[in-house]
C-alpha positions as CSV (number, residue, x, y, z in Angstrom):
1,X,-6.4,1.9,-12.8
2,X,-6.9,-1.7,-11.5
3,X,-4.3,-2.9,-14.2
4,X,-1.8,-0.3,-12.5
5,X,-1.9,-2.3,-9.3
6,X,-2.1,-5.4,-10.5
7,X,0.8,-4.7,-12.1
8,X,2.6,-3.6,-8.8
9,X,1.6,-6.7,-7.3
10,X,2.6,-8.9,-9.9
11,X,6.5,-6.9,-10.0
12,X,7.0,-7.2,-6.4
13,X,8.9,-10.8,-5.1
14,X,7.5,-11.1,-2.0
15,X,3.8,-12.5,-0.9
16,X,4.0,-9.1,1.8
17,X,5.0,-5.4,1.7
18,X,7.1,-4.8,5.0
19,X,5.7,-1.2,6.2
20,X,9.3,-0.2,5.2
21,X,9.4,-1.0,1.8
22,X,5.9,1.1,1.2
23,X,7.6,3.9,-0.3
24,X,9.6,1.5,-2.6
25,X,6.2,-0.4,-3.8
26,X,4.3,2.9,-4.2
27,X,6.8,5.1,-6.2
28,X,7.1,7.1,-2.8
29,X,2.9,7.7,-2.1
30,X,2.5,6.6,1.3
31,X,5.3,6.5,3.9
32,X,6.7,4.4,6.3
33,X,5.6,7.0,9.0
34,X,2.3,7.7,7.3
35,X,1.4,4.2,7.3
36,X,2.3,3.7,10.8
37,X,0.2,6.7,12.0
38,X,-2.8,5.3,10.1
39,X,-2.8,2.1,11.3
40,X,-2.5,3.7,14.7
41,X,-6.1,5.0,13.9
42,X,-7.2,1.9,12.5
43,X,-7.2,3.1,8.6
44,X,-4.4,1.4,7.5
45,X,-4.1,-1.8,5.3
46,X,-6.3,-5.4,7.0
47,X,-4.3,-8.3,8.4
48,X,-0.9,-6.5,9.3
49,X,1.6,-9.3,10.8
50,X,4.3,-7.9,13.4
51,X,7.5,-10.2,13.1
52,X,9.9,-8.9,15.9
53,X,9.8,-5.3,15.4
54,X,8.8,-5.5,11.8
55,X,5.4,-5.0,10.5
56,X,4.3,-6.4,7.4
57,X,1.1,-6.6,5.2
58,X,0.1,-9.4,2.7
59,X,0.3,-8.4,-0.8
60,X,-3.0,-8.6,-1.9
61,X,-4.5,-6.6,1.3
62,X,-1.9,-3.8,0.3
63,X,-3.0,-4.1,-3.4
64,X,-6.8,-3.5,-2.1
65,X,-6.2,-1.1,0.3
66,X,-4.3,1.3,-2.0
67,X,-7.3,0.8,-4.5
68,X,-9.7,1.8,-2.4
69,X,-8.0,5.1,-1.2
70,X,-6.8,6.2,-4.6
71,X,-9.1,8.0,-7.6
72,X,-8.6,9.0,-11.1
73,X,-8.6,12.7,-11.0
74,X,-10.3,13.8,-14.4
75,X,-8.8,16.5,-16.9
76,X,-10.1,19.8,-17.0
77,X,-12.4,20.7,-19.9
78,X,-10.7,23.9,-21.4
């Protein structure tokens, strides 16, 4: 799984991940609004950066954030 991200991260041409483009970087897994609401509640991604009225989150906190919330579900044993 950590190859996964790190191969997100190294794709993407920017050193940050604008809380807009989430869905874009994450094949659609976390939401603009989802994000928003969670860094509302303090659970979202560390260091965000407002510019104007855009929010965005450096690369590699995005990278480690996403790590720690995701899992490998394992297969069922038929």
């Amino acid at each position: 799984m950590e190859a996964l991200f790190q191969d997100l991260a190294a794709k993407w041409p920017s050193a940050f991940v604008a809380r807009t483009e989430s869905e874009k970087f994450t094949g659609g897994l976390i939401g603009e609004k989802y994000l928003a609401n969670l860094d509302s509640a303090g659970k979202g991604p560390a260091g965000r950066i407002r510019c104007g009225r855009k929010v965005v989150y450096p690369l590699n906190e995005f990278v480690k954030w996403l790590k720690q919330r995701s899992e490998v579900i394992p297969e069922r044993k038929r």
